[in-house]
C-alpha positions in Angstrom: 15.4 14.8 -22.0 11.8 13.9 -23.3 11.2 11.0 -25.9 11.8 7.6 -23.7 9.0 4.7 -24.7 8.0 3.5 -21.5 6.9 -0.3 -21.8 5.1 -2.2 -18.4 6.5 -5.2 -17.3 4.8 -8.5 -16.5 5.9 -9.9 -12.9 7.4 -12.6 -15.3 9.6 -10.9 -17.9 11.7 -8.5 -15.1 15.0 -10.5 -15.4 16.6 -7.2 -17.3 14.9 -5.0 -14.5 16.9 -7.3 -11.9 20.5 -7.6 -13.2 20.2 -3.8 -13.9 19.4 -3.1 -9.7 22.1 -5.4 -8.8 24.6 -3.8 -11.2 23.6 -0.4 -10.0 23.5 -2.1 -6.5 19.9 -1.5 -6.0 17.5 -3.9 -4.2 16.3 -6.7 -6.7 14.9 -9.4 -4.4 11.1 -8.4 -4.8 11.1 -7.4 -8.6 8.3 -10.5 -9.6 5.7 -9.5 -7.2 3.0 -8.6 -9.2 1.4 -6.3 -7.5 4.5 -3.8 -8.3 4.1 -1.8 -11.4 7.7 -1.4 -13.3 8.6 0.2 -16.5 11.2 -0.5 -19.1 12.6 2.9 -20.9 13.8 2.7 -24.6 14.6 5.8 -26.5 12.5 6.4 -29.8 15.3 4.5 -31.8 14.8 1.0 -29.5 18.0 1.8 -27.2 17.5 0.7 -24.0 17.7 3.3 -21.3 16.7 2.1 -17.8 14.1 1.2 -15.7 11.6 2.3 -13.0 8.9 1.9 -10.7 6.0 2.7 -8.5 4.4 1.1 -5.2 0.8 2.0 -4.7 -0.6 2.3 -1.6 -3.9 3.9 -1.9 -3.2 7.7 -2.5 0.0 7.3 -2.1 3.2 6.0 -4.3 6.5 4.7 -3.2 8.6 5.5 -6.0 11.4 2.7 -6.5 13.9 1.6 -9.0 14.9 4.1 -10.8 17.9 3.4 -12.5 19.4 4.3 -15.9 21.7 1.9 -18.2 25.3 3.2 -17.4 26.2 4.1 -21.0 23.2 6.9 -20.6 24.1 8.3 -17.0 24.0 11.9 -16.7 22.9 13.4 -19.8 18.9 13.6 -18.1 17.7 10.3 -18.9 17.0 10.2 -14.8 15.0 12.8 -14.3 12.5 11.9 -17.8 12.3 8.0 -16.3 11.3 9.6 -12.9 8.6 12.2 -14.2 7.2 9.6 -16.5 6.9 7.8 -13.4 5.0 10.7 -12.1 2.8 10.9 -14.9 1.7 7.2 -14.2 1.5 7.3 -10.6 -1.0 10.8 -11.1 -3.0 9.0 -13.7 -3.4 6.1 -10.6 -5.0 8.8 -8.7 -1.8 9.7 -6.5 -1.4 12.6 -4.0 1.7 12.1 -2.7 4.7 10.4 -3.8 7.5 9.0 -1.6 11.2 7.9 -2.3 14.1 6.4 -0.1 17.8 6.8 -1.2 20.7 6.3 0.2 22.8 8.0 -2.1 20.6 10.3 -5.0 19.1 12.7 -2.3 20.6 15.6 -4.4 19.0 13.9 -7.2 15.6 14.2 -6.1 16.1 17.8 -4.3 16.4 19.2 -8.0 13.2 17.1 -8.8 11.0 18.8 -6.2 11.0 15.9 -3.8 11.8 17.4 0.0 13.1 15.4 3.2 10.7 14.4 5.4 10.3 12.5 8.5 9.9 8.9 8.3 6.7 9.2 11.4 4.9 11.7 8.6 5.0 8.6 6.2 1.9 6.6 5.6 1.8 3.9 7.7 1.0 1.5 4.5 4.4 2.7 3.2 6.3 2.1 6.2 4.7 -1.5 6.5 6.1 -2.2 3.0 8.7 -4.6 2.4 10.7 -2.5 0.6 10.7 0.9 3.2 11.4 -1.8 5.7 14.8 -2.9 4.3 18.5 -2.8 6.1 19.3 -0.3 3.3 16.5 2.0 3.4 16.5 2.2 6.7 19.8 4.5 7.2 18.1 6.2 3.5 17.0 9.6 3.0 13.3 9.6 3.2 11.6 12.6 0.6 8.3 13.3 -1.0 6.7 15.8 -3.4 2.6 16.1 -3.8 1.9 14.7 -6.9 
């Protein structure tokens, strides 16, 4: 499903961004640092649709966040959020793009992202606040070249 308006958010205006993770009971606690680059998704008729974001380091992108309203789940809004995502992370200059889930690695598998071992990630990555969390640490770690 094409058509979402992706909108950046200022470190200061993510309080949607944050009571959507914790609803979806995502990680929230790092949301304002500013040097994370999040997206609100509207459809072309100003419905909200979700959120997402990307990590740089260097190259490299840790994808995070991704998470769509609950009245939109599963009709493909997922899969536009996270290849606009793409789209923004290429246009950064990203190679590679990496994500942690607990539970979506199906998810992912259908959007070319493959398993990989956490020692093959970039040391940047793994030094990052949110890679090092309790949560992501039992996650599934995946990438796809960008």
């Amino acid at each position: 499903m094409g058509g979402l308006l992706a909108t950046p958010l200022a470190a200061w205006e993510r309080d949607g961004l944050r009571t959507a993770l914790v609803k979806a009971g995502l990680p929230a606690d790092d949301v304002e640092a500013p040097h994370l680059l999040f997206w609100r998704f509207e459809s072309p008729a100003d419905i909200p649709a979700g959120f997402g974001g990307i990590e740089m380091h260097g190259n490299d992108a840790l994808l995070r966040s991704v998470v769509t309203l609950p009245p939109l789940r599963r009709i493909g809004l997922g899969r536009a959020i996270v290849a606009a995502l793409e789209v923004e992370a290429r246009s950064l200059k990203c190679r590679t793009i990496y994500v942690v889930t607990t539970s979506e690695a199906q998810f992912f598998r259908r959007l070319g992202y493959v398993a990989c071992d956490r020692d093959r990630v970039p040391e940047a990555i793994r030094r990052s606040h949110h890679f090092g969390r309790l949560c992501c640490a039992s996650g599934t770690v995946m990438v796809k070249q960008a």
